[in-house]
C-alpha positions in Angstrom: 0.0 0.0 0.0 1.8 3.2 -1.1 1.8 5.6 1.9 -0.1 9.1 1.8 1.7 12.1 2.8 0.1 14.3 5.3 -0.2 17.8 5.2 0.8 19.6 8.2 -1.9 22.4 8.6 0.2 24.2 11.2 3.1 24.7 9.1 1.0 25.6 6.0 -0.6 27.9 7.7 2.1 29.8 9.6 3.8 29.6 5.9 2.5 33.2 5.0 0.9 34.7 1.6 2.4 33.9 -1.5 3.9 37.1 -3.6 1.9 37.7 -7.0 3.9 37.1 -10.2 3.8 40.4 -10.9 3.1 43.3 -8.8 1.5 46.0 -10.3 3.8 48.9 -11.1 1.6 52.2 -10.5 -0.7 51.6 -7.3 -4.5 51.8 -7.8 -6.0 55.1 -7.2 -9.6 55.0 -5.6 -12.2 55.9 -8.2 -14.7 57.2 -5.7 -13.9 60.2 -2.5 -13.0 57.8 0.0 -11.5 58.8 4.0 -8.1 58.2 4.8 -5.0 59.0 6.9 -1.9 60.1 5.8 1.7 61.8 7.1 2.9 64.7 6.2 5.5 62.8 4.0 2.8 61.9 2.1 0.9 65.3 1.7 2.5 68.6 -0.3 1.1 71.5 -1.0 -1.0 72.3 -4.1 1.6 73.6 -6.3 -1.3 75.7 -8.3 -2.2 77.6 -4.5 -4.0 80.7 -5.8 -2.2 82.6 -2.2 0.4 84.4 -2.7 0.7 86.3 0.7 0.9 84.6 4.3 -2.5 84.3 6.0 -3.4 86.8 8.1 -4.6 84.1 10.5 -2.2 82.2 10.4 -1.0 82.4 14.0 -4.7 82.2 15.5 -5.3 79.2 13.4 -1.9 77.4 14.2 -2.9 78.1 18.3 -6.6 76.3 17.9 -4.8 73.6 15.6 -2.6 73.2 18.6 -5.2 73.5 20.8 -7.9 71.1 19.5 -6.2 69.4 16.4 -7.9 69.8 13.3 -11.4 71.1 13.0 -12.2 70.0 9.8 -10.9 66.8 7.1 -9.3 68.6 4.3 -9.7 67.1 0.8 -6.7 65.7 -1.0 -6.5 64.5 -4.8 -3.5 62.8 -6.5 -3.0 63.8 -10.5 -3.0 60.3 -11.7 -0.6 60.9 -14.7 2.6 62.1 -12.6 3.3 58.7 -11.0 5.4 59.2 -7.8 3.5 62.2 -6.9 2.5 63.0 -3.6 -0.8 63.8 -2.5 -1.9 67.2 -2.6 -4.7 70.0 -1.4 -8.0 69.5 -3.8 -10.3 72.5 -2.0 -7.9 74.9 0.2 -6.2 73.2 3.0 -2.3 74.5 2.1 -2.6 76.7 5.6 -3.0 74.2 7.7 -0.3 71.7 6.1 2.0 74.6 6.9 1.1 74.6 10.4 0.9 71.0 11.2 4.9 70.7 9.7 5.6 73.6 12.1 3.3 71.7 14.8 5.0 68.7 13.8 9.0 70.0 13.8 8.1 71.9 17.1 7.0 69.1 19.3 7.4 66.0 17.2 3.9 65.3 18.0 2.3 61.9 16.2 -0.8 64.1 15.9 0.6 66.9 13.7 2.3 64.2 11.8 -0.5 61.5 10.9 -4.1 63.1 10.0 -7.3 62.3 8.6 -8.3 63.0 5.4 -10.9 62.8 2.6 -9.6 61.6 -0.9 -11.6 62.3 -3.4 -10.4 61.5 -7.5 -8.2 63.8 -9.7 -10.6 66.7 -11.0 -7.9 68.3 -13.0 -5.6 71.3 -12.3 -8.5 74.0 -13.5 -10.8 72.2 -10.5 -8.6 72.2 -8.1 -7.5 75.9 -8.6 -11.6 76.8 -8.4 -11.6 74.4 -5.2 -9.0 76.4 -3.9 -10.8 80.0 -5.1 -14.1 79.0 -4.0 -12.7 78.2 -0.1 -11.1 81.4 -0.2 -14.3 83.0 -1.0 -15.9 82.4 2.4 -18.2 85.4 3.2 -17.3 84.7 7.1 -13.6 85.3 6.1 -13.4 88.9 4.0 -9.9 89.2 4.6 -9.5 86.2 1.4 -11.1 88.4 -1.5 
């Protein structure tokens, strides 16, 4: 009788996953706005920022930043034909990335370093300048028109 070899399960399963053939070379981008959490090392500022001067809030929002973290989720886009590319502001938000690096090289603080955001899919350069215009256009913040 020719003998049967056994499986052992607890090897096999403390073996780990098997690598793919052939990893995909660009990452998939989500097609659909979709929450996430980043670093700073991730995250740059929107190279197209329609500011040219300092904000003239800057320190009062960098002390309630400190204070209470961030208030609100800003919304980031990647442009899906500069692979390598790091995130970057979709709708304002180039302010507070300023901040939380200064936050972050101040204190080293994991929570200046590591924050929430909201991804939502490449609109192009001319939508993401009229994101940044329409957030500047706040009628509780005259000191932006």
């Amino acid at each position: 009788m020719a003998k049967v070899n056994m499986l052992n399960l607890g090897d096999a399963l403390l073996q780990g996953a098997r690598e793919p053939l052939s990893a995909p070379s660009v990452p998939i981008m989500p097609t659909s706005e979709m929450p996430m959490v980043l670093t700073l090392d991730e995250v740059a500022p929107n190279p197209d920022n329609p500011r040219t001067t300092r904000n003239p809030k800057y320190d009062e929002i960098k002390d309630s930043i400190r204070a209470r973290g961030l208030d609100t989720v800003p919304k980031i886009t990647k442009n899906p034909d500069l692979p390598g590319s790091p995130y970057i502001f979709s709708d304002g938000g180039n302010t507070r990335y300023a901040i939380l690096r200064e936050l972050f090289a101040e204190t080293q603080d994991e929570r200046f370093y590591r924050f929430h955001v909201l991804f939502k899919p490449w609109p192009g350069r001319l939508k993401c300048l009229v994101g940044h215009l329409a957030e500047k256009r706040c009628p509780w913040r005259p000191d932006l028109y």
